[in-house]
N, C-alpha and C positions, 0 to 999 in steps of 0.2 A: 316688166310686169309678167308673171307665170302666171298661166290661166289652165288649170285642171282640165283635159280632157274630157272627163268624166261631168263636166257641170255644161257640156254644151250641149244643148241638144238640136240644133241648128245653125245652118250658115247660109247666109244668102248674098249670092253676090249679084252686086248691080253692075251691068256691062253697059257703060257710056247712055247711060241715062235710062233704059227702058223701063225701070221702078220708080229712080229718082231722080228728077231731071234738073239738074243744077247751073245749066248753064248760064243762066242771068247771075247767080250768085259768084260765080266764077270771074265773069264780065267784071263784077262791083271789085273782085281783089285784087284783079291786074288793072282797074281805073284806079283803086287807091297808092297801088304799089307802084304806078307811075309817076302819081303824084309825089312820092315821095324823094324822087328823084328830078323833078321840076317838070316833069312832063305832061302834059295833058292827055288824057286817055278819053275814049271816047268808046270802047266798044261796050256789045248788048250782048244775050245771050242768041242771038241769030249770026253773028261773027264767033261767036266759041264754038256751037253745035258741030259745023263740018271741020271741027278739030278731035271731038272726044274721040279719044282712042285710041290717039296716036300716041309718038313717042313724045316728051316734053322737049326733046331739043328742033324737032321737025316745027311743033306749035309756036315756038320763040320765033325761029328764025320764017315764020308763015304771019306772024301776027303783030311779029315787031322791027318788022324792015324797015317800018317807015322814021325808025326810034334811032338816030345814028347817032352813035357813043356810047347806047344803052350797053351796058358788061351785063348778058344774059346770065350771067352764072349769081350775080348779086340783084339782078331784078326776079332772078328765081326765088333767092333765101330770103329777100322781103316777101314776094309773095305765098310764101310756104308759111311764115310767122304771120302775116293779116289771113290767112285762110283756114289757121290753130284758131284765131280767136272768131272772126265772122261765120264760119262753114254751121258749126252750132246752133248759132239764134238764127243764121238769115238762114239758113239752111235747103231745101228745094220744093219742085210739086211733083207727088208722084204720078207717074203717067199722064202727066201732062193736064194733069187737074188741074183748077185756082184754089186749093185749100193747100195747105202745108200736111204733111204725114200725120199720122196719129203716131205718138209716143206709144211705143211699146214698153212695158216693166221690164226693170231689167236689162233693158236693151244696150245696146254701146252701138257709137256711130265710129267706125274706122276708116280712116281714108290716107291718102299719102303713100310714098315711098317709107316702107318698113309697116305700113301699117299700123300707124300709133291713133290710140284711143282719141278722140278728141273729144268725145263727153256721153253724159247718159244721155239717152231719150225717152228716159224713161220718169 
């Protein structure tokens, strides 16, 4: 996707939740994406929080010690494909509110390694 320089007129970057706090929803991707591999997961977003930020190999090998056999590099790429499609609707609260974001016009949510669109919010 080429995106014209000239049509942005803003960029806001969220640093490990300070706008938008996703860690509960983060929680739900790696419960499902354990699931998918016969495991039961069990974390919340109080077990994700003193991870944002860090690197994603530090967070596997911090989060899923207890998972032996799990191949971190394929509990990744399921969890990278259930967090394309959940991250959108289950999405976060900002600052730590109980409401969900207000959609902005226009807006795009980007998140991931390369930074791919994963939908409007607008």
């Amino acid at each position: 996707m080429n995106v014209s320089l000239n049509l942005i007129d803003a960029i806001i970057f969220d640093m490990d939740g300070t706008l938008w706090n996703a860690s509960d929803s983060y929680a739900e991707v790696w419960n499902i994406a354990l699931s998918h591999f016969g495991k039961k997961g069990h974390f919340t977003g109080s077990d994700m929080h003193p991870y944002m930020g860090m690197a994603i190999e530090d967070i596997m090998t911090g989060l899923l010690s207890e998972y032996e056999g799990l191949d971190h590099q394929e509990f990744l790429a399921k969890a990278m494909q259930i967090e394309v499609d959940l991250m959108p609707v289950r999405g976060g609260v900002p600052g730590g509110a109980k409401h969900r974001a207000v959609p902005l016009p226009d807006a795009r949510l980007c998140a991931g390694q390369g930074h791919q669109p994963l939908g409007s919010l607008g």
